[in-house]
C-alpha positions, 0 to 999 in steps of 0.5 A: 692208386686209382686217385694218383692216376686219376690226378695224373691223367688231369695232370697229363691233359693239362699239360698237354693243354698249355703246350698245344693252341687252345682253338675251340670255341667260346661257345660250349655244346654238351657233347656227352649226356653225363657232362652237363655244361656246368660241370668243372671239367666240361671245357677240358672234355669238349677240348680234349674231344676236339683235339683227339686227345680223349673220347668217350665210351661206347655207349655215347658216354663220358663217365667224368666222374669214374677212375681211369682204368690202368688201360684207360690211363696208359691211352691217354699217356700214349694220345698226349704223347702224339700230340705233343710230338714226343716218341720214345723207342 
């Protein structure tokens, strides 16, 4: 179950990706000490970040590799709703 919500949730950011204007940068800064430059998601963690749609922990920290909590999951349906504009009564 964790794995499909974690695949969800990529899913969810991806599309919210393509639908709204990529206006970041070329250049990358590494935001969070757990997400190396390097790392395959880095990107969509910096524009994700940058548009408000994700944030990291408490603790100053990303956590790019752990399953999306069902709380965790349920946020990041909510912000993606937000910025794509959808609101269902």
């Amino acid at each position: 179950m964790k794995r499909i919500l974690t695949l969800t949730a990529a899913f969810l950011l991806t599309l919210t990706m393509v639908v709204m204007p990529l206006t970041t940068s070329a250049v990358t800064v590494e935001i969070f000490p757990d997400v190396p430059d390097k790392h395959w998601a880095s990107g969509y963690i910096q524009w994700g970040v940058s548009s408000e749609t994700v944030k990291g922990f408490e603790d100053g920290t990303f956590r790019p590799e752990e399953s999306l909590s069902r709380a965790e999951f349920a946020a990041l349906i909510l912000s993606s709703q937000e910025k794509l504009g959808l609101h269902y009564p």
